[in-house]
C-alpha positions as CSV (number, residue, x, y, z in Angstrom):
1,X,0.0,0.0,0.0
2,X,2.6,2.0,0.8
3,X,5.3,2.5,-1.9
4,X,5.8,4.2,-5.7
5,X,3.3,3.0,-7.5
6,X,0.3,4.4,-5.1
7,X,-0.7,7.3,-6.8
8,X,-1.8,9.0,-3.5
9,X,1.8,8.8,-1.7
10,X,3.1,12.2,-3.3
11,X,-0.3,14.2,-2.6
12,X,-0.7,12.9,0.9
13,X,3.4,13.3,2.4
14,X,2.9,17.1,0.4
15,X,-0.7,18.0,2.0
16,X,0.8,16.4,5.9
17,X,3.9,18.6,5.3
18,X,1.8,21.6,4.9
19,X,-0.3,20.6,8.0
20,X,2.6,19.6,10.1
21,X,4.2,23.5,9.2
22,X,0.6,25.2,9.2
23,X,0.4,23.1,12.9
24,X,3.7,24.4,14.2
25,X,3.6,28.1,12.7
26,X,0.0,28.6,14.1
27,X,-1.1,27.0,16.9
28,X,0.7,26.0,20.2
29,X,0.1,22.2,19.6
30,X,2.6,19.6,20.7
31,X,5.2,17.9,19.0
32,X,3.3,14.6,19.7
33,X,0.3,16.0,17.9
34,X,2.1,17.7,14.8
35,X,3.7,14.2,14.3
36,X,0.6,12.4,14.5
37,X,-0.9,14.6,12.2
38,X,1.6,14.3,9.8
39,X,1.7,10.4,10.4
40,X,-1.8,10.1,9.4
41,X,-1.2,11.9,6.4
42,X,1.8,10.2,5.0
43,X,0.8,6.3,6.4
44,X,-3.0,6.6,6.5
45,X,-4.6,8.9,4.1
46,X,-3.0,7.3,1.1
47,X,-3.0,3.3,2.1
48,X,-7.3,4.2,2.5
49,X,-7.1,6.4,-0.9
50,X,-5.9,3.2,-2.7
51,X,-8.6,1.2,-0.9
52,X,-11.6,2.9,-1.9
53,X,-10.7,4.2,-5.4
54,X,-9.4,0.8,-6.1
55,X,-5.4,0.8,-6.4
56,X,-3.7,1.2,-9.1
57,X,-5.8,0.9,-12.1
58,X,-4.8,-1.7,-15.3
59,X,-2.1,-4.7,-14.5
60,X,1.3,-3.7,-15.5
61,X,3.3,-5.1,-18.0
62,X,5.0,-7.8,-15.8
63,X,1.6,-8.8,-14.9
64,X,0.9,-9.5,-18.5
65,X,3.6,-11.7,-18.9
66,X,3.3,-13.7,-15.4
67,X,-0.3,-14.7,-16.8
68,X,1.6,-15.1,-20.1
69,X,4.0,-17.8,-18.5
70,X,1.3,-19.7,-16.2
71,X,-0.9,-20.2,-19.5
């Protein structure tokens, strides 16, 4: 769920950057909390993302060619 092919990795680590800097720059919130926040973003946001819209889309090309083989 969690690697380069999720489409949703980039967005989420750039959106829980922004909250984890809008977090320390404006309120008085702990380190614990920023860090949470920004956990959620980067671990949980995206892994759900792929979940509901259904992963990655078509099989790749090395798909193909494992059904290829097995046939």
């Amino acid at each position: 769920m969690i690697d380069a092919g999720n489409p949703y990795v980039l967005p989420s680590v750039v959106v829980g950057a922004a909250v984890y800097l809008g977090l320390t720059a404006v309120t008085d919130a702990s380190l614990l909390i920023r860090v949470g926040a920004l956990l959620a973003f980067v671990v949980v946001v995206p892994a759900a993302l792929d979940r509901l819209f259904g992963g990655r889309g078509g099989p790749t090309s090395l798909d193909e060619e494992d059904e290829r083989d097995g046939d």
